[in-house]
C-alpha positions as CSV (number, residue, x, y, z in Angstrom):
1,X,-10.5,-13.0,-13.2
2,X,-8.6,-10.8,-11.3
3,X,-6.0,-7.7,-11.9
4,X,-3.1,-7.9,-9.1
5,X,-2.3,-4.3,-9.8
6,X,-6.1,-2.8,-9.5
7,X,-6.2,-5.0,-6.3
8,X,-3.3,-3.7,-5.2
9,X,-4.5,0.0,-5.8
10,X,-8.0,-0.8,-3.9
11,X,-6.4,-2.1,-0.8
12,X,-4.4,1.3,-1.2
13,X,-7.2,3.2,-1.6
14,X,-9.1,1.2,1.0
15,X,-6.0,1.6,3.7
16,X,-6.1,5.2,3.3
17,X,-9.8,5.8,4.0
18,X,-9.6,3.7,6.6
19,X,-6.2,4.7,8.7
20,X,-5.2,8.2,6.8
21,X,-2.3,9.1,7.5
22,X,-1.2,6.0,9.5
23,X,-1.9,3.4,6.4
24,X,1.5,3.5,5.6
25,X,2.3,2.3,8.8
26,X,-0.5,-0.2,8.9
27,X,1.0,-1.7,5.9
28,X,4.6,-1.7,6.9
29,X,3.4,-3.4,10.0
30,X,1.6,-6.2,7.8
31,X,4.6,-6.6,5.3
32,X,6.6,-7.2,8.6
33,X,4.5,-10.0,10.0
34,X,4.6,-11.3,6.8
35,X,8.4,-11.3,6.8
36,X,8.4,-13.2,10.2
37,X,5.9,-15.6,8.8
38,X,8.7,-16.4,6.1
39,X,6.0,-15.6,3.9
40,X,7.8,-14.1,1.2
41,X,4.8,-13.5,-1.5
42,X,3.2,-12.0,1.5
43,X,6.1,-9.4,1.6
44,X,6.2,-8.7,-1.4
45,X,2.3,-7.9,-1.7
46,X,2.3,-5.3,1.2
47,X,5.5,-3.8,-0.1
48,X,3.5,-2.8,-3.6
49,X,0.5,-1.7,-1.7
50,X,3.0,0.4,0.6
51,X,4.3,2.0,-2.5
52,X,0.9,2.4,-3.9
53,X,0.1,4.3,-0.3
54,X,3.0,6.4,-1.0
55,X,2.0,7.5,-4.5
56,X,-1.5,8.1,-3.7
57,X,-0.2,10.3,-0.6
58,X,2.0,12.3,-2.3
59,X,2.0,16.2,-3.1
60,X,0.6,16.6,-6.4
61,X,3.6,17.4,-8.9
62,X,3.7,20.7,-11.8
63,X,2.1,23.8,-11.8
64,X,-1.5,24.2,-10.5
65,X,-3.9,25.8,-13.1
């Protein structure tokens, strides 16, 4: 049995070591062939991992110890 959301955080995770700082771009650039596939699931699976990119890219947030 799967978990869409740990997948989606693996390919995340996975993009990034692979591509740094360009896996947001990689993924944009899938979600886009997606979108002129008319797949729409497709879309909407690269836009998560895209946002999971984001988060995991991020500047850390509060106060450091």
């Amino acid at each position: 049995m799967t978990n869409p959301e740990l997948d989606t955080w693996r390919a995340a995770a996975l993009l990034i070591k692979q591509h740094g700082e360009d896996a947001q771009l990689v993924a944009l650039k899938r979600q886009a062939e997606m979108a002129m596939s008319d797949d729409f699931e497709g879309v909407e699976v690269w836009r998560r991992i895209r946002r999971a990119i984001m988060d995991l890219q991020a500047p850390p947030v509060g106060r450091a110890h």
